[in-house]
C-alpha positions in Angstrom: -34.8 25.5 -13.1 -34.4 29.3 -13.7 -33.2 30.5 -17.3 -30.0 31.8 -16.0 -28.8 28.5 -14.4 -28.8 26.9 -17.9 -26.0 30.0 -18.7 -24.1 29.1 -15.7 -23.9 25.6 -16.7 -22.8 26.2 -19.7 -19.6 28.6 -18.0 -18.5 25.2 -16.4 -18.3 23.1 -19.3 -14.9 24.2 -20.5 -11.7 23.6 -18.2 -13.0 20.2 -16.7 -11.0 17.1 -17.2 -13.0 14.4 -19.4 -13.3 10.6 -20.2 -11.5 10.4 -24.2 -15.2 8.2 -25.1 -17.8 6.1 -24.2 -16.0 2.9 -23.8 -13.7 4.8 -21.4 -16.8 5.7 -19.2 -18.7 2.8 -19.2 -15.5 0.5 -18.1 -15.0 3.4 -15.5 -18.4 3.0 -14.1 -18.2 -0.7 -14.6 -15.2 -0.8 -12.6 -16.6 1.3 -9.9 -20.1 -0.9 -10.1 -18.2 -4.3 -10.2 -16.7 -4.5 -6.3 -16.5 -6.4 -3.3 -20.0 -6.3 -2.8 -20.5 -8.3 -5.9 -18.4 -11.1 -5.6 -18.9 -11.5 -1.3 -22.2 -10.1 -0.7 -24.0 -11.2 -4.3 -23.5 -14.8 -3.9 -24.5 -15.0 -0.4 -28.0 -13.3 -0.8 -28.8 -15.1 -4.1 -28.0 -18.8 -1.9 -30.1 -17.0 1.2 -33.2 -15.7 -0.7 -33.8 -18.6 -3.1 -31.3 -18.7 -5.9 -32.8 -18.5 -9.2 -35.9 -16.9 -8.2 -33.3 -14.1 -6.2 -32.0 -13.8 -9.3 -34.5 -13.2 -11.7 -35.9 -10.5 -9.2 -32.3 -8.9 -9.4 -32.4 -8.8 -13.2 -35.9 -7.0 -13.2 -35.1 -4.5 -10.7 -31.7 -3.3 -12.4 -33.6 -2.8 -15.8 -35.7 -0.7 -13.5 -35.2 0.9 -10.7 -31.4 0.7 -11.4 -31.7 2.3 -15.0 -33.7 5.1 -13.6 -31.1 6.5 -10.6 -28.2 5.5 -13.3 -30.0 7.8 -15.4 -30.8 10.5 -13.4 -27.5 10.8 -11.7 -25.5 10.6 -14.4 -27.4 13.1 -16.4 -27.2 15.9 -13.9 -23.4 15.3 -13.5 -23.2 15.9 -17.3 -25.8 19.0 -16.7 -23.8 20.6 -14.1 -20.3 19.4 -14.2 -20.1 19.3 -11.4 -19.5 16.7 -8.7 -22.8 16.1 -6.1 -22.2 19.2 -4.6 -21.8 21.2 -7.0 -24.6 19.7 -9.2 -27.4 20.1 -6.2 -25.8 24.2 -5.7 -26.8 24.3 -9.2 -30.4 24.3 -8.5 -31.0 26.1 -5.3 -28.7 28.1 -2.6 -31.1 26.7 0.6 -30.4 24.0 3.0 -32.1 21.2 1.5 -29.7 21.8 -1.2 -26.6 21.6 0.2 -27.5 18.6 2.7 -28.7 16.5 -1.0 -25.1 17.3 -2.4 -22.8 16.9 1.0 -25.2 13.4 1.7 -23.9 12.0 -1.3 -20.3 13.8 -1.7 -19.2 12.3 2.1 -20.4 8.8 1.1 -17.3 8.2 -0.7 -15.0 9.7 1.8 -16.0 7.7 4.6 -16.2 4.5 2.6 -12.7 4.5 0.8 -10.9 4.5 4.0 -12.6 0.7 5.3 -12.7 -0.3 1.6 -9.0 -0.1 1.6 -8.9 -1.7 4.9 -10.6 -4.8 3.2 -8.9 -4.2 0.3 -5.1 -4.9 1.9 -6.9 -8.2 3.6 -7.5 -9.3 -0.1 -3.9 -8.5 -1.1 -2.3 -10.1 1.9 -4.2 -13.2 0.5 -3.0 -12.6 -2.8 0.6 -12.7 -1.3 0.1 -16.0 0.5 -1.2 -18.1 -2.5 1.4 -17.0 -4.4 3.8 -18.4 -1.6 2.1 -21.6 -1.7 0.3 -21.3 1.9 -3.1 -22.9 0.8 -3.3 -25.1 3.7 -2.2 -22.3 6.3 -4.8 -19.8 4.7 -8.0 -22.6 5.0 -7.4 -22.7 9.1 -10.1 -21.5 11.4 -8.0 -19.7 13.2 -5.9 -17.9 10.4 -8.2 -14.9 9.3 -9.0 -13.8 12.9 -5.4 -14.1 13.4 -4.4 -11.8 10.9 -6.9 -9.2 11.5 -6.1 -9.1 14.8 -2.5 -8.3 14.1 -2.6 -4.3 14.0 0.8 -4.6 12.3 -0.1 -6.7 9.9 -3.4 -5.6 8.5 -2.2 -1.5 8.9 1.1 -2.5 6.5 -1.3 -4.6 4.0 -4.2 -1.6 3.7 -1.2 1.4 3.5 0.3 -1.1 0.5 -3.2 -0.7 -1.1 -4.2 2.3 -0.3 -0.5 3.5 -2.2 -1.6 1.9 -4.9 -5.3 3.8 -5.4 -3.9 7.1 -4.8 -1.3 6.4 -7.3 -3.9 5.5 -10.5 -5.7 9.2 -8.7 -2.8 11.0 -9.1 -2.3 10.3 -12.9 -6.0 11.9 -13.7 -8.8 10.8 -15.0 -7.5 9.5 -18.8 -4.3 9.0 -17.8 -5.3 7.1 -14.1 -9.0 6.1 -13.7 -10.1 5.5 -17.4 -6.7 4.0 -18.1 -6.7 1.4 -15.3 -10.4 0.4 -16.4 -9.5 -0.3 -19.3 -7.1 -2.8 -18.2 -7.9 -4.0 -15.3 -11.6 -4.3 -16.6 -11.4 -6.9 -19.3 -8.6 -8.8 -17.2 -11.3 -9.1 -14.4 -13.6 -10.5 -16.9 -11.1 -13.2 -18.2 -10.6 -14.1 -14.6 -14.0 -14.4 -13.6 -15.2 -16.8 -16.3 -11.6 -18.6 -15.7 -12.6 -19.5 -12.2 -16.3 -19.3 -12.7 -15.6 -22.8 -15.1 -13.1 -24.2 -12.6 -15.6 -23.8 -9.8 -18.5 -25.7 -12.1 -16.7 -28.3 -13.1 -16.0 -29.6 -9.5 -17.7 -32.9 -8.5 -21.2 -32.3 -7.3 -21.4 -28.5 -8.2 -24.3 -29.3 -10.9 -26.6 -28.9 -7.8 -25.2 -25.6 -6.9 -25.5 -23.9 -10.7 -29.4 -25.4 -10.6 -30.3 -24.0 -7.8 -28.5 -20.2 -9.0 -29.8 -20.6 -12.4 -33.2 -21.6 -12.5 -36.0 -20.1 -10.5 -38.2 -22.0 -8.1 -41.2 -19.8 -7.1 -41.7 -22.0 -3.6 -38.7 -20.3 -2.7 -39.7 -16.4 -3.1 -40.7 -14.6 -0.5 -41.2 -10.3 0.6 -37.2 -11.2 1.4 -36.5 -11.9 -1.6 -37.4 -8.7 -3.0 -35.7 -6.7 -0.2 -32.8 -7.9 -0.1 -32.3 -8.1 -4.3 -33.4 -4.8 -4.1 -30.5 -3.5 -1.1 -28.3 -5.6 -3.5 -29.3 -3.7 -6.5 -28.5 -0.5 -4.6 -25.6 -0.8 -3.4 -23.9 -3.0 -6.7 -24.4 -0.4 -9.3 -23.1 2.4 -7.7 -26.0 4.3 -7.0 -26.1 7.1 -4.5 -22.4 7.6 -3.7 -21.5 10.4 -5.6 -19.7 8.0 -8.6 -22.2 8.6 -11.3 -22.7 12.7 -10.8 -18.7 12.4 -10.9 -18.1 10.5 -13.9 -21.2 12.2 -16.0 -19.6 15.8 -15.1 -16.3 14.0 -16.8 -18.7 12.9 -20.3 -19.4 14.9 -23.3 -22.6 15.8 -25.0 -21.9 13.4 -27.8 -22.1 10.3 -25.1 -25.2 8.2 -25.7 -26.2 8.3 -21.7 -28.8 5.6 -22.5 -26.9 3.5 -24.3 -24.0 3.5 -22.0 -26.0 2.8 -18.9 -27.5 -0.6 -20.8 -23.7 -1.5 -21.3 -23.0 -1.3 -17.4 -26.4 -2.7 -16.2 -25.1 -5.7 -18.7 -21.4 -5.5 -17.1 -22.6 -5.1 -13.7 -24.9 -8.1 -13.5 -22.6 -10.2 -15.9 -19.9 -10.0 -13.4 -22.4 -10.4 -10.2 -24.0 -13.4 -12.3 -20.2 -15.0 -12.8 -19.6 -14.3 -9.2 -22.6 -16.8 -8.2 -21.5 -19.4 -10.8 -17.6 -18.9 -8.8 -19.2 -19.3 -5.5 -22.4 -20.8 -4.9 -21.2 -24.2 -6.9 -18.2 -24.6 -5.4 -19.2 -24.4 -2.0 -22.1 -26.7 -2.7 -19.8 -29.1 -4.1 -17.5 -28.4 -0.9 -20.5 -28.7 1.7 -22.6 -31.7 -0.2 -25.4 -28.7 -0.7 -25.6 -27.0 2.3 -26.9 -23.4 1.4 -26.0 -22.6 5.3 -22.5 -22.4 4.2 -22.4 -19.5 2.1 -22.0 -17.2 5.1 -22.0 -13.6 5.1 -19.1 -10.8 4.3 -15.9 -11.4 5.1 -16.5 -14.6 6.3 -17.2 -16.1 3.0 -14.6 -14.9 1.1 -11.5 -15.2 4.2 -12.8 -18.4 5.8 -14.8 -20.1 3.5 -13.8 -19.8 0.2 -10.3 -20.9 1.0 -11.7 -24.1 2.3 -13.2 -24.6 -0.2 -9.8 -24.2 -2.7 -7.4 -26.6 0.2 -10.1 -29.6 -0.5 -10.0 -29.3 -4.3 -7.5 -30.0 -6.8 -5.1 -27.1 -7.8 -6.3 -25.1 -4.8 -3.1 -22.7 -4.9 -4.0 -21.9 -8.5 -7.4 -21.7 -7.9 -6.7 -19.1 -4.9 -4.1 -17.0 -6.9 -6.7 -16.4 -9.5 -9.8 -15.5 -7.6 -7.9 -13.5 -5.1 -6.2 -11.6 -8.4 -9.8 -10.9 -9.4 -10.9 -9.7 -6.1 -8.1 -7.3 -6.3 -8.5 -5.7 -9.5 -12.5 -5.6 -8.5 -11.5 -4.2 -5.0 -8.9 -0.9 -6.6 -11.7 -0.3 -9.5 -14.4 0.2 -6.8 -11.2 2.2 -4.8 -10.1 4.7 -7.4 -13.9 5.7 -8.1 -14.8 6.3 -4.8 -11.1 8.2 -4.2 -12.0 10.1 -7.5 -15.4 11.0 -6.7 -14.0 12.7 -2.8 -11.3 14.0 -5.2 -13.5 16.1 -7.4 -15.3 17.3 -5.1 -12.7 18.7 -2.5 -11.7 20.2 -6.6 -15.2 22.1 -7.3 -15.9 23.5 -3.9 -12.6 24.5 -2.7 -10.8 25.4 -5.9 -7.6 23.6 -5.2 -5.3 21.7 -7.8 -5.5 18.0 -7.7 -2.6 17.6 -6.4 -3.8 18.8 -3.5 -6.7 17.2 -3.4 -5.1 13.9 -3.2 -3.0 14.7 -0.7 -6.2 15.9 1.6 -8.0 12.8 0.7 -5.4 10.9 1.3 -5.0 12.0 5.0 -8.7 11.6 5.4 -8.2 8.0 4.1 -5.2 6.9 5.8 -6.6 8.3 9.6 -10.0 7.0 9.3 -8.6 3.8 7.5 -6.5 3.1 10.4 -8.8 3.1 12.9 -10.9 0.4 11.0 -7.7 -1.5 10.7 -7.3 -1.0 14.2 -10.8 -2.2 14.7 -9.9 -5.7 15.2 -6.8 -5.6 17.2 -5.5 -2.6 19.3 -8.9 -0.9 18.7 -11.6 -3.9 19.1 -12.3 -2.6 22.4 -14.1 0.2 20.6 -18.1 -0.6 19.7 -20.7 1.4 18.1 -24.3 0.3 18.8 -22.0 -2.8 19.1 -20.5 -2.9 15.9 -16.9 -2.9 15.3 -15.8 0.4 13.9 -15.5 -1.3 10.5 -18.7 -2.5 10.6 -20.3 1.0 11.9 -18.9 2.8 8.9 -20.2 0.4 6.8 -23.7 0.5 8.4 -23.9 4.3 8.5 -22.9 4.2 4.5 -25.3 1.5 3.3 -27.9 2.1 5.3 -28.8 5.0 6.0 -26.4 7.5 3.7 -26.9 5.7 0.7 -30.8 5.7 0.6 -31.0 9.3 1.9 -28.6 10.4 -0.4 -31.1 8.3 -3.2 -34.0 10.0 -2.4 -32.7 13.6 -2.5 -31.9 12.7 -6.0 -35.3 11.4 -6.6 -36.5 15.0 -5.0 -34.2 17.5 -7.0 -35.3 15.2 -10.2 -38.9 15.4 -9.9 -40.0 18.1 -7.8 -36.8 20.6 -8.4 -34.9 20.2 -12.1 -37.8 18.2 -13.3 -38.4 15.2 -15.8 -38.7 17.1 -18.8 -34.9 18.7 -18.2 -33.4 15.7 -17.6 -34.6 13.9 -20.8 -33.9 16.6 -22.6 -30.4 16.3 -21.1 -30.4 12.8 -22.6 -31.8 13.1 -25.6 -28.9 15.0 -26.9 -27.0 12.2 -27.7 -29.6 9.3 -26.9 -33.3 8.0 -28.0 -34.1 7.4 -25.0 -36.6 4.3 -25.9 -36.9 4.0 -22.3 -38.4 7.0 -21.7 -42.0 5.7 -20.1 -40.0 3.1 -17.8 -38.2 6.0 -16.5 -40.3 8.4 -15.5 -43.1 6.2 -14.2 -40.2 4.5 -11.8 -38.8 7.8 -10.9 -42.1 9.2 -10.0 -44.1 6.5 -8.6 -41.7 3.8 -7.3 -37.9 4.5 -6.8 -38.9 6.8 -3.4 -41.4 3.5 -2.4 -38.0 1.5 -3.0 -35.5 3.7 -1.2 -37.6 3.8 2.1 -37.7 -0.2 2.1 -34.3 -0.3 1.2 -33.8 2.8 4.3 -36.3 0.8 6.8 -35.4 -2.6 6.6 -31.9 -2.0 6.4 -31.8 -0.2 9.7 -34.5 -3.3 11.1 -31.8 -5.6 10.7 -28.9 -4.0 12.0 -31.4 -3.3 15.3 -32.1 -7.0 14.9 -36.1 -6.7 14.5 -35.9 -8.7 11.1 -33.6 -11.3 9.5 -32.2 -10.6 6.5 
């Protein structure tokens, strides 16, 4: 990095809006990390790609891999203070540049719209367990019903969508770092309240065995893909969230410190979403690991089985659904924020503004999603619902392209030795060696399995 680009990061560190601590960021970037992906897409892998040995992959590669893009991303946003566009401009004018910075800036904007898509499906189910309709809700027939009802599911994602652009509106203290640290330890309370409900079912032993403790006849090459894609996607990595909330930190922040708090969060919460799951469908299906079946399908169709065949279902189904809400509008409002800030840096406009751009931007491309399954389902993309194709171009393909231009600008461009400097100021950094021999050697190794096999699946030419 030139001398002079030091000077003109230091000109943007005054008159940018800020997190009032630590504890304020980490529950922000817990909140963003701790999702749908988590409670729907942890569970199913960890049952697919043998439980306990799943896990104990998981757990090595967020100390890891994780800790090093966490890192990395979150420094330069503190660096810069900027957003990822701004924070890439910072270190060259070219091309390659710019494409690093837009990759990861439009990840956000085109996954907040279908996010809040899923987002109103999780409300309307909030809504009907709290009217008692735990029978109706366990049907076959009732989630297709419902999605297919263009009426319905448009009225359900505008009701959440209001509700993110609302906590966006307030600012960061006042909105985002204030709903974290509500909604945050509530969703912690509820996850451990129906985490115990679901393990104390008759004949769930077999399912918290087989989560918990690692059988090395069941690992396989899969098991490492697909804990690392997990990985990838659950901490927030690569979607413009951590530049974001690092620009909104100040110097005094122990970076390394705070990361270990939401590498603990994160997996905490993924680890109490397996205990929710996996033993209560084993309990449900007499231990058939088939069950646990994939995306919406689990959580819409499953799940609610599983709640009409046990006592207390209604209870049950208010409280997990309330959970999957308040993890749902965390994961929202970051990604909303992150769009937010950067339509802020590189056009200059008030948030205000802002909002009301990304909200248009949200509520078109969100309809059509919500569309997707009635009015629209007509519409394929490589045969994928339109849902579904914004969700494959965002995981995988954006995500680990926007990864390894971050892996580039670090090592080859800004260089090691600038970004811990950037954290020693207000950490010791004791993982230092882990860092950069994962950001050298093996996080670009990672993100083209994560890119390659990814795409494989979705072209069907391997299983995961």
């Amino acid at each position: 990095m030139k001398d002079h680009g030091r000077d003109e990061i230091l000109r943007h560190r005054n008159g940018r809006s800020t997190f009032s601590g630590r504890i304020g960021y980490v529950l922000a970037v817990a909140g963003s990390a701790v999702g749908l992906g988590n409670i729907w897409r942890f569970p199913y892998l960890a049952a697919k790609y043998g439980g306990g040995i799943f896990l104990m992959v998981y757990l090595i590669l967020v100390v890891t891999f994780g800790y090093a893009l966490i890192v990395s991303e979150t420094a330069l946003g503190r660096m810069t203070k900027k957003s990822p566009v701004g924070a890439f401009g910072m270190f060259g004018k070219g091309l390659p540049f710019k494409l690093g910075g837009w990759i990861n800036a439009v990840i956000p904007m085109l996954i907040v719209p279908y996010y809040c898509v899923i987002g109103g499906w999780v409300t309307k189910y909030l809504f009907e367990y709290l009217r008692g309709n735990t029978a109706a809700l366990a049907e076959d027939v009732y989630f297709a019903g419902f999605t297919s009802s263009s009426l319905q599911v448009e009225f359900w994602f505008a009701v959440f969508s209001a509700a993110v652009v609302w906590v966006i509106m307030a600012g960061v203290k006042q909105g985002v770092e204030r709903m974290a640290k509500i909604m945050m330890p509530v969703l912690v309370v509820l996850a451990v309240l129906v985490a115990v409900y679901s393990m104390t079912r008759p004949g769930a032993g077999a399912g918290i065995r087989y989560f918990l403790i690692p059988n090395f006849k069941n690992f396989s090459i899969m098991t490492v893909v697909a804990a690392m894609g997990q990985m990838f996607y659950s901490l927030s990595i690569a979607m413009g969230v951590l530049y974001t909330f690092g620009s909104y930190i100040r110097e005094d922040v122990d970076i390394e410190h705070s990361t270990a708090q939401v590498e603990v969060f994160d997996t905490a919460i993924a680890v109490l979403a397996g205990l929710m799951i996996i033993p209560a469908v084993f309990a449900f299906s007499g231990g058939d690991a088939e069950t646990l079946q994939a995306g919406p399908a689990l959580m819409f169709i499953t799940i609610p089985k599983v709640f009409a065949n046990m006592g207390s279902g209604t209870m049950a189904g208010v409280l997990f659904f309330l959970l999957v809400l308040f993890a749902a509008l965390t994961s929202a409002v970051s990604l909303m924020e992150t769009s937010v800030s950067t339509f802020e840096d590189q056009m200059g406009w008030g948030r205000m503004k802002c909002c009301a751009v990304m909200t248009g931007i949200m509520l078109i491309l969100g309809s059509f999603s919500a569309l997707g399954f009635g009015i629209l389902d007509f519409i394929k993309i490589f045969g994928l619902s339109i849902l579904d194709f914004f969700d494959f171009l965002t995981n995988s393909v954006m995500m680990p392209l926007a990864a390894l231009a971050t892996c580039i600008l670090v090592v080859r461009v800004v260089g090691l030795d600038k970004i811990e400097t950037e954290v020693c100021q207000s950490s010791k950094f004791k993982r230092k060696g882990v860092y950069r021999f994962v950001m050298k050697y093996l996080a670009p190794v990672f993100i083209l399995v994560i890119l390659i096999s990814s795409i494989a699946n979705v072209l069907g030419l391997i299983n995961m």
